[in-house]
N, C-alpha and C positions, 0 to 999 in steps of 0.2 A: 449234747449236754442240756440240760434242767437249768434253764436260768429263770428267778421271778426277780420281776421291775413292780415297783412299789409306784403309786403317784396319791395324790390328793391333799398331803400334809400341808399346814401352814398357821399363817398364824391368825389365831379367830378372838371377840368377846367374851367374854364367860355371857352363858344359854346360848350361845352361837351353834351351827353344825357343822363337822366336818365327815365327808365319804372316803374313807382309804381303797384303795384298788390292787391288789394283785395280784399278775398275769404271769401265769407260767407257760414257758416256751421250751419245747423241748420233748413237752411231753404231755398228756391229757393228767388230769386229776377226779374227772368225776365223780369215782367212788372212794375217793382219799377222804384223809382225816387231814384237815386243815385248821391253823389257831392264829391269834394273833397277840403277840405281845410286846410289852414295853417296857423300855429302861427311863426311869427319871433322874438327874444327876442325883449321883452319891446315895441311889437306890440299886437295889439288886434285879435282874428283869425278871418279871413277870407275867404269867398268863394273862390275857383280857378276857379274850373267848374263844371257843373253839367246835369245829363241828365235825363229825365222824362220817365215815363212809357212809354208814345207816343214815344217816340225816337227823342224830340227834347234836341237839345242842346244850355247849354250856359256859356260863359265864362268871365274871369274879365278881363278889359282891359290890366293890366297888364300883362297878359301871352296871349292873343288873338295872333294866327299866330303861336306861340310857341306850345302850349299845346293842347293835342287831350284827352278828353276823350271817353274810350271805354267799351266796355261789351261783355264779350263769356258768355253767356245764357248758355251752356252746363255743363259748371266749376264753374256756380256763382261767376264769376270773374270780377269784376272792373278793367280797367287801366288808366293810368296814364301815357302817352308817354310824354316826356319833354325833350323839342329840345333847340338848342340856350339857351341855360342854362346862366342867370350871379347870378352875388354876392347876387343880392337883393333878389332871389329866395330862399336863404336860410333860410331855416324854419322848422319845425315839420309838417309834412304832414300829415294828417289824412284821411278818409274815412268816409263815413256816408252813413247810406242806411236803406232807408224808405221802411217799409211795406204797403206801396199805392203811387198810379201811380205819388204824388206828396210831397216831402219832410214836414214834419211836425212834431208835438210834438211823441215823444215817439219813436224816431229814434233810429237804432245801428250805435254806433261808434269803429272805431279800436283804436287800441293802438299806432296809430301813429307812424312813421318812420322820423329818423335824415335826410334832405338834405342838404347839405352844398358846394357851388359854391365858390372854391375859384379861385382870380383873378389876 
């Protein structure tokens, strides 16, 4: 089975940084399409960023400049670097990760990690 474990969430300053992590097991993803998103209470969840088999990239406006999404291919590791942190960033971060070059039905999701910006 395809399990991803999340890590790195917590609770940081506003302009603080936090690294999200994950690692899927199970299975490789190198040339998957990978994203990450988030729920804020009494928000609906949404994209952050995401990157494609190809290795392009893309992000929501609201963290663009902030947030880098990355990939170590050797660790099946997804990141999550998160600069210039504020309030509104606070949310349940999730992970998702597609077994083809482009996000679609039948995705793995992790278990999500707490991030909380306070201000």
């Amino acid at each position: 089975q395809v399990q991803l474990v999340q890590s790195g969430g917590g609770l940081v300053q506003a302009g603080g940084s936090l690294r999200l992590s994950c690692v899927a097991s199970g299975s490789t993803f190198s040339t998957n399409a990978v994203a990450w998103y988030r729920q804020a209470p009494g928000k609906e969840r949404e994209v952050v960023a995401l990157i494609t088999g190809g290795g392009s990239t893309g992000y929501a406006d609201s963290v663009k400049g902030r947030f880098t999404i990355a990939r170590d291919n050797a660790k099946n590791t997804v990141f999550l670097q998160m600069n210039s942190l504020k309030p509104e960033d606070t949310a349940v971060y999730y992970c998702r990760v597609s077994m083809r070059p482009v996000l679609g039905p039948n995705d793995y999701w992790g278990q999500g990690t707490q991030v909380t910006v306070s201000s």
